[in-house]
LOZA-594152 format. One record per residue: x negated, z, y negated of N, C-alpha, C in turn; residue in three letters. Coordinates in steps of 0.02 Angstrom, whole numbers, padded with zeros to 5 digits, always signed. Layout:
BEGIN
XZYXZYXZYALA...
***
This chain:
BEGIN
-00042+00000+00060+00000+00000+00000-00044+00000-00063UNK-00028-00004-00120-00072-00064-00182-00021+00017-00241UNK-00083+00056-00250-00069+00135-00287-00044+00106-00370UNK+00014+00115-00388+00052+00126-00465+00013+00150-00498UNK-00011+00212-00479-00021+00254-00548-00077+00308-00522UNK-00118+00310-00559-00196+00345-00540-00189+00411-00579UNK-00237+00464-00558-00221+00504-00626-00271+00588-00578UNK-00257+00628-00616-00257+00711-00614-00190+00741-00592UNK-00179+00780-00533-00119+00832-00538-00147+00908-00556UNK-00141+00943-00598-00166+01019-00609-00106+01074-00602UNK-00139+01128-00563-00121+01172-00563-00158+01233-00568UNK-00154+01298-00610-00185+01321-00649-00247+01308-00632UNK-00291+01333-00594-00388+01295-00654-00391+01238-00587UNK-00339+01225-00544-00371+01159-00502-00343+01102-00533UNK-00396+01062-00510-00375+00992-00521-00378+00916-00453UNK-00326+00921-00440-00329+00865-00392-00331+00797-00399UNK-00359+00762-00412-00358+00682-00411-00328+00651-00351UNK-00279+00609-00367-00210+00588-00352-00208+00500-00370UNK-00167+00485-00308-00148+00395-00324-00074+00425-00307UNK-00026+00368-00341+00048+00360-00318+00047+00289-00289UNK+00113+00302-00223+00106+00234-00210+00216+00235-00212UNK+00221+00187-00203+00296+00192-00206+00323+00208-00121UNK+00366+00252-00122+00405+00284-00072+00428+00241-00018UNK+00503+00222-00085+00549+00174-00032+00574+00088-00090UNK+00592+00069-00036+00617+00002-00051+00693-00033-00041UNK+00709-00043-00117+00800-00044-00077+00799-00114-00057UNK+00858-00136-00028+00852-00197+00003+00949-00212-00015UNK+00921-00247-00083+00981-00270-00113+01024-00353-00074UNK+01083-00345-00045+01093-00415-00055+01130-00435-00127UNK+01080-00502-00138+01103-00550-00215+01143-00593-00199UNK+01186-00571-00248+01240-00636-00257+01227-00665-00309UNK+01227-00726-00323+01227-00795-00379+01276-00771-00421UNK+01265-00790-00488+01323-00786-00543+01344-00858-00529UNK+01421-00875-00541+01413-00939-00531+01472-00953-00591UNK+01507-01026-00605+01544-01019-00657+01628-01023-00613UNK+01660-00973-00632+01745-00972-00571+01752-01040-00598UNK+01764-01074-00639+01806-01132-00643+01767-01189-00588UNK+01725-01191-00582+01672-01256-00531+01638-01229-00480UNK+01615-01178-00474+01582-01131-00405+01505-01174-00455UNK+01485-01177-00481+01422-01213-00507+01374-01122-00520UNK+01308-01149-00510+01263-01088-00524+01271-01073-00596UNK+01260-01030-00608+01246-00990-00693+01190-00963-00711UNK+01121-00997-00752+01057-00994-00756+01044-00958-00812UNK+00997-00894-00797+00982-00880-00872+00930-00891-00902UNK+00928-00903-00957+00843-00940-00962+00825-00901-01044UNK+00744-00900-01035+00717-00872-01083+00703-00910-01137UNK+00730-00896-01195+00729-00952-01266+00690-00909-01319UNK+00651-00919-01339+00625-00913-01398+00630-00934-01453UNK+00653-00852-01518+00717-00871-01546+00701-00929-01590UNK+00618-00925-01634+00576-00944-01689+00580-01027-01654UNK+00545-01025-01612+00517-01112-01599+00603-01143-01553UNK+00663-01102-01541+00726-01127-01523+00704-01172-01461UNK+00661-01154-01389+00647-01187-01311+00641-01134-01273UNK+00633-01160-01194+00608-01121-01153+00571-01109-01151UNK+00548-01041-01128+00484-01023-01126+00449-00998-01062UNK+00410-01005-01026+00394-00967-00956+00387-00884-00954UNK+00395-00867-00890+00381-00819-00875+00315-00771-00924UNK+00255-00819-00897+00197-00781-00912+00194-00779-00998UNK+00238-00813-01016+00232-00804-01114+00286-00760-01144UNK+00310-00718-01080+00354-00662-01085+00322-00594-01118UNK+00308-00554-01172+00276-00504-01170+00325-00434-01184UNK+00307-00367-01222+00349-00334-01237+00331-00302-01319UNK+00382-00286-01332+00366-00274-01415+00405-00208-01450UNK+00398-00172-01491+00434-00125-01531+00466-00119-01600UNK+00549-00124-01595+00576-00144-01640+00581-00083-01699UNK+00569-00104-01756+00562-00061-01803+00631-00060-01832UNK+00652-00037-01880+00699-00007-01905+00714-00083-01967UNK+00687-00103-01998+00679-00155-02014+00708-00221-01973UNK+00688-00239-01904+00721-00280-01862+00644-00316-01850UNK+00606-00305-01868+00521-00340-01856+00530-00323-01804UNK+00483-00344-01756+00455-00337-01701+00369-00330-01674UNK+00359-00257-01646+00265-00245-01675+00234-00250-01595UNK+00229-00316-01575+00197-00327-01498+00136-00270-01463UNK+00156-00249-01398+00127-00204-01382+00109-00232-01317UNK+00027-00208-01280-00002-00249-01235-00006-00192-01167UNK-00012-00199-01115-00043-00154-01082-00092-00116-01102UNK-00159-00136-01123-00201-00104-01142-00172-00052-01222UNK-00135-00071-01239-00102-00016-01289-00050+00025-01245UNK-00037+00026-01198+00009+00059-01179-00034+00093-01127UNK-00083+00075-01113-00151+00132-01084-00160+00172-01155UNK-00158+00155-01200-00203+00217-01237-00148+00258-01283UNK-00068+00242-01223-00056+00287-01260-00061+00377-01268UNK-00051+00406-01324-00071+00460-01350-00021+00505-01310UNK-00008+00509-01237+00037+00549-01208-00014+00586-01129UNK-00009+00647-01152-00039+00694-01102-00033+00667-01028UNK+00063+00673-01039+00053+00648-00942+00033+00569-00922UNK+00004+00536-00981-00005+00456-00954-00057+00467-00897UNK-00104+00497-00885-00141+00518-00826-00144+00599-00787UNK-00125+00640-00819-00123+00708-00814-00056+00719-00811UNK-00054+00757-00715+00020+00778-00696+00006+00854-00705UNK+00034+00882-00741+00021+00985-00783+00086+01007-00733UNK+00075+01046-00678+00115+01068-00657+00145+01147-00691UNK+00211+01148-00738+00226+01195-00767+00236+01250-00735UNK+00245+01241-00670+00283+01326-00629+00298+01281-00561UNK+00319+01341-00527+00336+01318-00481+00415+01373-00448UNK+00460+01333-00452+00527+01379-00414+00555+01358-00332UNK+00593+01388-00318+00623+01359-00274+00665+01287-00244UNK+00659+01265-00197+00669+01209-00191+00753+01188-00224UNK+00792+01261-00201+00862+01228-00198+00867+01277-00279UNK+00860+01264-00326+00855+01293-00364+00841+01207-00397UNK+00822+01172-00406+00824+01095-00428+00926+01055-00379UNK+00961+01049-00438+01014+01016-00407+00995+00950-00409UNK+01030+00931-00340+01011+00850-00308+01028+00811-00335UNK+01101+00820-00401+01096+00759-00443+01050+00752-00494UNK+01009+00788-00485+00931+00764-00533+00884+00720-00501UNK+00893+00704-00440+00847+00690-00394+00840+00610-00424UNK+00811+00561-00424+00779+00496-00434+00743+00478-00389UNK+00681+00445-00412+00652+00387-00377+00568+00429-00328UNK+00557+00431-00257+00516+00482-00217+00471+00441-00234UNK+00398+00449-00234+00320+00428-00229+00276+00448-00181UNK+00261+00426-00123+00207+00444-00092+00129+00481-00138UNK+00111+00524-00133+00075+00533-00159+00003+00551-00113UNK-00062+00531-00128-00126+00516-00106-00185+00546-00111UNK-00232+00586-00096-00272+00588-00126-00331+00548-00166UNK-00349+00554-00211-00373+00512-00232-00459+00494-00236UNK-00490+00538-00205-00553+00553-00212-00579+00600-00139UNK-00611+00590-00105-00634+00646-00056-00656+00726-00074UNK-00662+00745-00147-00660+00789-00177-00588+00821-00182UNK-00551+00789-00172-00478+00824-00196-00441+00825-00103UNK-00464+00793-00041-00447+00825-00003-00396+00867+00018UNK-00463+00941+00010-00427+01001+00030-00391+01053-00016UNK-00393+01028-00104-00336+01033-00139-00263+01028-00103UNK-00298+00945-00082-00213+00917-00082-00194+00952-00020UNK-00234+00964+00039-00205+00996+00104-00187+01070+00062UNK-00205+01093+00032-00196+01168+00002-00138+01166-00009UNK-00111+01137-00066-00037+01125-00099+00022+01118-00055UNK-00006+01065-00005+00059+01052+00024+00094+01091+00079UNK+00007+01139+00119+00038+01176+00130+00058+01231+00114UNK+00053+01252+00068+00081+01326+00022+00146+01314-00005UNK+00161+01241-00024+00214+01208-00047+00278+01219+00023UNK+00251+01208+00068+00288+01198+00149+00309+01267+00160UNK+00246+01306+00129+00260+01376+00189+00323+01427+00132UNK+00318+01408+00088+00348+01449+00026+00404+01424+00006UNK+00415+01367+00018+00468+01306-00004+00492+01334-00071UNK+00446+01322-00110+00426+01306-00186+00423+01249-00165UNK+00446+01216-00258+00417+01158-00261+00384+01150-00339UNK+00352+01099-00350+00317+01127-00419+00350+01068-00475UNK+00370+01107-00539+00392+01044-00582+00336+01026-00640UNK+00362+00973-00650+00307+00944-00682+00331+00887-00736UNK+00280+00839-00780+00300+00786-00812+00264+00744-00788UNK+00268+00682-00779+00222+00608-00780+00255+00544-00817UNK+00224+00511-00836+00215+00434-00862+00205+00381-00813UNK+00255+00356-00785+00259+00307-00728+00308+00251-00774UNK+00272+00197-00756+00313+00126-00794+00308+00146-00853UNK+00297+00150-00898+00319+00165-00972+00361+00205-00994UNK+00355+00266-00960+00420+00314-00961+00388+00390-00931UNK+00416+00420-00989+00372+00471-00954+00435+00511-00919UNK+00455+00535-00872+00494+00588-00811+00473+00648-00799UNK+00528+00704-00779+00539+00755-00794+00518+00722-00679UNK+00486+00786-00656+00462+00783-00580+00446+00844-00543UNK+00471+00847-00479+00451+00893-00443+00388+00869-00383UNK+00354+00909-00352+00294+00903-00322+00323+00918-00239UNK+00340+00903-00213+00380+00942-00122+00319+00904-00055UNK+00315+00945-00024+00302+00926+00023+00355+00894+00074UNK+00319+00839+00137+00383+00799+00165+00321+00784+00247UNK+00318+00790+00274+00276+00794+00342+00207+00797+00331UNK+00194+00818+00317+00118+00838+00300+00096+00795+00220UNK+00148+00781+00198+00126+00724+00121+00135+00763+00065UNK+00114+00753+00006+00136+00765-00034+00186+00722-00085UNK+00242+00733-00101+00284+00686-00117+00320+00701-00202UNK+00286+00651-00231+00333+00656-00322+00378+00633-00321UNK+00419+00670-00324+00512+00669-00341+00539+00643-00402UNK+00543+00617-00454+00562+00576-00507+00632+00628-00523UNK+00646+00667-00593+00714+00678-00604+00734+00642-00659UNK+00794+00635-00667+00842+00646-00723+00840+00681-00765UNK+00817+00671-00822+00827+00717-00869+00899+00760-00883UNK+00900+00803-00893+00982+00862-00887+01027+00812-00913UNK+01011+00776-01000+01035+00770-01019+01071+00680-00996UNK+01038+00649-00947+01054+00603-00914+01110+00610-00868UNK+01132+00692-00865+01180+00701-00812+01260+00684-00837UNK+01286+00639-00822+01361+00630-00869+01398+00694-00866UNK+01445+00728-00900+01497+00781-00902+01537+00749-00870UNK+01565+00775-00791+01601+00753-00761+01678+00758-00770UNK+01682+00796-00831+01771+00822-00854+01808+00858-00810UNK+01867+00858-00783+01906+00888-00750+01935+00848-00676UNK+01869+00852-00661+01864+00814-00581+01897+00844-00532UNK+01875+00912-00522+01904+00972-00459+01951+00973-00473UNK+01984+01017-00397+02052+01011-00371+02060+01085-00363UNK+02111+01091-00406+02138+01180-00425+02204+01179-00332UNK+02224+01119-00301+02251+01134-00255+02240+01198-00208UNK+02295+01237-00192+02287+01322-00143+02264+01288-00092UNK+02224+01333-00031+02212+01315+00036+02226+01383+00072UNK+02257+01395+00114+02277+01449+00166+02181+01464+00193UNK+02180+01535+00205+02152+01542+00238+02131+01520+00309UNK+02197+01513+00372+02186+01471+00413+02158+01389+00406UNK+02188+01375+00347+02159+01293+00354+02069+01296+00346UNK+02043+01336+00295+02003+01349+00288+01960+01375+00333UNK+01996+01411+00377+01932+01431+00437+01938+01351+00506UNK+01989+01319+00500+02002+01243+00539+01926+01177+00493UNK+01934+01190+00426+01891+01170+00417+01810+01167+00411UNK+01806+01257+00427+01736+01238+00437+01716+01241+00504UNK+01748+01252+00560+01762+01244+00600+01741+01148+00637UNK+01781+01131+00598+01773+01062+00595+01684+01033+00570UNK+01673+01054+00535+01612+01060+00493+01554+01056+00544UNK+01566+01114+00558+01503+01132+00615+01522+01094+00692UNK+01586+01069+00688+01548+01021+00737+01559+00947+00739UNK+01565+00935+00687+01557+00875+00667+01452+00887+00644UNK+01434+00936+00651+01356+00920+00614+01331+00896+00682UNK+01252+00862+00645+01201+00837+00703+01217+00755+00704UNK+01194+00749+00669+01213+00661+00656+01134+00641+00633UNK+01108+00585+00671+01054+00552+00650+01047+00510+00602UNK+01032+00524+00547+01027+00507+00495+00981+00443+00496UNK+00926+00437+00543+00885+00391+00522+00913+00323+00584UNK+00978+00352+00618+01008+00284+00657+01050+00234+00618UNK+01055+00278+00586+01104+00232+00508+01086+00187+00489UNK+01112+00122+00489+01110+00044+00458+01153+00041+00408UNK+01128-00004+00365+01162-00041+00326+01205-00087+00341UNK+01284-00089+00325+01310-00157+00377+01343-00185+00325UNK+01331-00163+00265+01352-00239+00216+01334-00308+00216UNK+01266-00284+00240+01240-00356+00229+01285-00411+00279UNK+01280-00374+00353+01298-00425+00404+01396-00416+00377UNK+01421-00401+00370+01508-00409+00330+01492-00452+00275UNK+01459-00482+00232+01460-00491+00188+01438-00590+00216UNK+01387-00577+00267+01387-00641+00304+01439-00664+00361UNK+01492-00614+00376+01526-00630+00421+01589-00679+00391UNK+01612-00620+00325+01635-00655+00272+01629-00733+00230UNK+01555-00734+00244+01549-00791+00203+01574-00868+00272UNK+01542-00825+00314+01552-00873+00386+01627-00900+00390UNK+01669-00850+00362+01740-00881+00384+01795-00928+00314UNK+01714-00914+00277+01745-00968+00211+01711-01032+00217UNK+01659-01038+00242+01629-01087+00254+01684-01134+00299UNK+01711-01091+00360+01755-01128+00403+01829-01128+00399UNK+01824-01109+00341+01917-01122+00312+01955-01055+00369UNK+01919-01001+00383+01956-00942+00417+01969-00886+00367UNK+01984-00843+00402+02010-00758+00357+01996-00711+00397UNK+01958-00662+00371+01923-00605+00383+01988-00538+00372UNK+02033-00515+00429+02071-00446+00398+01998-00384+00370UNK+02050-00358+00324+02006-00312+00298+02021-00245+00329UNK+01970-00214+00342+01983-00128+00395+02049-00098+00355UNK+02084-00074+00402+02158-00034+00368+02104+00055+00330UNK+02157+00048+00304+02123+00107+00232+02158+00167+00240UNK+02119+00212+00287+02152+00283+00292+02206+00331+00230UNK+02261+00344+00298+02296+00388+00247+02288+00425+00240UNK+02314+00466+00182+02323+00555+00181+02340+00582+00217UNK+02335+00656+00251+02372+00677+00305+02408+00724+00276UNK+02479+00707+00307+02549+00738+00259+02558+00824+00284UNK+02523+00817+00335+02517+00898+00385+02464+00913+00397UNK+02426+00945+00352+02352+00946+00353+02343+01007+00378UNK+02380+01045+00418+02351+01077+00493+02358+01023+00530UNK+02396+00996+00542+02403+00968+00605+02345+00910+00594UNK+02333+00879+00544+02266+00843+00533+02210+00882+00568UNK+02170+00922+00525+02114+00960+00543+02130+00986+00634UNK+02172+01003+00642+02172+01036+00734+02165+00962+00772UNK+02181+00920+00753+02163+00860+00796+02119+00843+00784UNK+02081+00844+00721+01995+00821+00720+01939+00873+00764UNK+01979+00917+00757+01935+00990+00802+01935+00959+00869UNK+01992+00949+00873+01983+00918+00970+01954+00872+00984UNK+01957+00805+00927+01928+00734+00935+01854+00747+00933UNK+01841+00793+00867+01742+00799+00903+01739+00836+00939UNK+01764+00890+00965+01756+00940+01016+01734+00865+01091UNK+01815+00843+01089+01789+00783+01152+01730+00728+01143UNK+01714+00724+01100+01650+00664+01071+01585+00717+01113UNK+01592+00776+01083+01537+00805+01116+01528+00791+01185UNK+01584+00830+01234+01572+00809+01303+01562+00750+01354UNK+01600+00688+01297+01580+00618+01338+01505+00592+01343UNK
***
């Protein structure tokens, strides 16, 4: 793997030298914009506003708009020098508990590396004190042009940068919850249900849009029709719901 971002991680007087490499990889299927009236493709193309043509890729750069409406072009090599602590230096502020970070903060994971044969048994240090304590350590970095709010976790013997959300990235969800009563009995049916519905392999899980999405296309190609899965109801007797799911995984277990 081909390391993002080079740098220092510190924690009080150590210093570990560190590569990031990227985690994971989503695997989007693309659909074409196309125009509804003709099924024709829909191209977007880069015009440059001054000389009014196309322009390529590589004469693409990036720039900073002033308040004025100018525009003050900025290069990589300016965006190396910029004047920001975490552009190479990850300052680990503290360190709390794991579940003490809520998961809708969570973002984008980084493999993280050592970076030097000097930093080693730092990095074995951390991760396991990180493992045995389940602390995790927060921190700031400058990844892409952006600097992120980050936690430090260990993940099978790795050390792994967690990318958050800033708080204030979190939308106010308004008046989502459900003030609905629940009986005590339903409540003990449902966790009931809970625990044995757990134990599910998470890493057997596929993606099956993609292949619906080609099965779909398969039956337009041939002038057919795809029914769409019927769309669960509510259950109007929600004991009698939950006591039949109790039995249905109860029997899943024993087959």
């Amino acid at each position: 793997m081909k390391a993002i971002w080079s740098g220092t991680i510190t924690f009080g007087l150590m210093a570990l030298p560190v590569r990031l490499y990227t985690a994971t990889e989503e695997h989007h299927v693309r659909l074409r914009e196309i125009h509804t009236e003709d099924a024709s493709r829909v191209r977007h193309r880069r015009v440059c506003e001054v000389e009014d043509r196309e322009i390529p890729y590589e004469e693409v750069g990036r720039g900073w708009e002033m308040p004025d409406g100018r525009l003050v072009p900025l290069t990589d090599d300016d965006l190396e020098r910029l004047p920001l602590a975490t552009r190479h230096v990850v300052d680990v502020m503290g360190f709390v508990p794991s579940q003490d970070v809520d998961p809708i903060l969570y973002s984008k994971p980084y493999y993280v590396g050592s970076g030097a044969p000097a930093g080693d048994r730092p990095y074995a240090l951390l991760v396991e004190a990180l493992a045995r304590t389940g602390y995790v350590g927060v921190c700031k970095i400058a990844v892409r042009s952006r600097e992120r709010l980050a936690v430090l976790r260990p993940r099978h013997g790795l050390l792994i940068c967690q990318s958050l959300l800033w708080p204030e990235e979190v939308r106010d969800p308004g008046d989502l919850t459900s003030s609905a009563p629940v009986t005590d009995r339903e409540l003990q049916l449902a966790e009931v249900l809970v625990r044995e519905l757990k134990g599910i392999e998470v890493g057997e899980l596929h993606d099956e849009y993609r292949h619906a999405l080609e099965e779909l296309v398969s039956a337009k190609v041939l002038g057919g029709e795809i029914a769409a899965p019927p769309e669960p109801e509510p259950a109007v007797d929600l004991m009698a719901a939950l006591e039949a799911s109790v039995r249905t995984a109860r029997a899943s277990h024993r087959d």
